[in-house]
N, C-alpha and C positions, 0 to 999 in steps of 0.2 A: 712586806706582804702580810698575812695571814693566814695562820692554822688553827685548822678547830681539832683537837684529839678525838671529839665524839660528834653526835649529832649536833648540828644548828641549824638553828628556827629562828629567825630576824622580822619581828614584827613590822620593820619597817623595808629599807633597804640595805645594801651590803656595797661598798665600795671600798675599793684599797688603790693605792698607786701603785704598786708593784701584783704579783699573784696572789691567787686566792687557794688554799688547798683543802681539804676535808679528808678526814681519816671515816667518815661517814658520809649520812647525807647532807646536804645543804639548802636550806629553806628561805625564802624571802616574800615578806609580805608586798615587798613593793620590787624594786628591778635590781642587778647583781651585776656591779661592775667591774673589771680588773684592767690596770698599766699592761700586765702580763698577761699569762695565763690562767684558766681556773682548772683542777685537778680537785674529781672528787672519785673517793672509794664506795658510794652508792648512788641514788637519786639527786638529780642536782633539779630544782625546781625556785620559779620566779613566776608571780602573779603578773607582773609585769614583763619587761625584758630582760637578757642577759648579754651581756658587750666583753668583749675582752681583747686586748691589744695582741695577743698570743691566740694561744689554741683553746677549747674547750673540750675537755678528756672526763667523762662520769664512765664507773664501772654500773652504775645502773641507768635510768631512764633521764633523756633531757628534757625540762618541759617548760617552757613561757607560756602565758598568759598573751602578749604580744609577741615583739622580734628578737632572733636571735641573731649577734655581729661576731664572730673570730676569724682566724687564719683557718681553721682548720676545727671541725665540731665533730666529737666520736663518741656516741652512746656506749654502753656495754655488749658484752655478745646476749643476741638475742632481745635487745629492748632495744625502743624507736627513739628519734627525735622527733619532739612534736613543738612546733610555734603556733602562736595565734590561737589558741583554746577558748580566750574572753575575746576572739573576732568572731565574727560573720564570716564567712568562708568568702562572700564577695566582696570583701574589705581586704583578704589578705594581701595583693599586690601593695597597699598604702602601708598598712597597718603589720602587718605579720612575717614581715620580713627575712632570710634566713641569708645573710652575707658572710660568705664564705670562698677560698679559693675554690672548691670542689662538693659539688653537690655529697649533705652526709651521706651515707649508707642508712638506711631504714627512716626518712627523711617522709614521715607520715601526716604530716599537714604542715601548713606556710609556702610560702613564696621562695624559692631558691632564687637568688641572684647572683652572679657572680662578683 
């Protein structure tokens, strides 16, 4: 896997075969993949999307550009999850995806599917 001890900022994309964790926030210029889980201690943010074979856990804000894929996707207290930001709102069924066993909590744009 991988840990970042502070902030990271990924010009490009982020991908690991195992999890992702963050002692901050987590940046990606392009989309944010993990085998496992991703665990971040603030904002977890992807222009693109963010997939994970496990959960997806930020103590701050989740946010895609497209779709978000995990078991399980949990914003911090108080801040939303948002997919589909670079969609059109009538593209998010294709486009802006949010697959998850259970609709997030604070689950503020995208497409929820089960």
């Amino acid at each position: 896997g991988i840990a970042f001890g502070a902030a990271a900022r990924c010009g490009l994309g982020l991908r690991a075969g195992d999890g992702i964790e963050g002692e901050a926030a987590i940046r990606a210029g392009h989309g944010i993949e993990a085998g496992s889980s991703i665990a971040c201690r603030d904002h977890l943010e992807a222009q693109w999307g963010i997939r994970a074979g496990g959960d997806i856990r930020a103590a701050g804000a989740i946010r895609a550009g497209e779709s978000l894929q995990a078991q399980h996707i949990e914003a911090g207290q108080g801040f939303g999850v948002y997919a589909g930001l670079a969609v059109r709102e009538d593209n998010w069924a294709a486009c802006a995806q949010v697959r998850s066993a259970h609709r997030p909590v604070r689950l503020f744009s995208g497409h929820w599917e089960p």
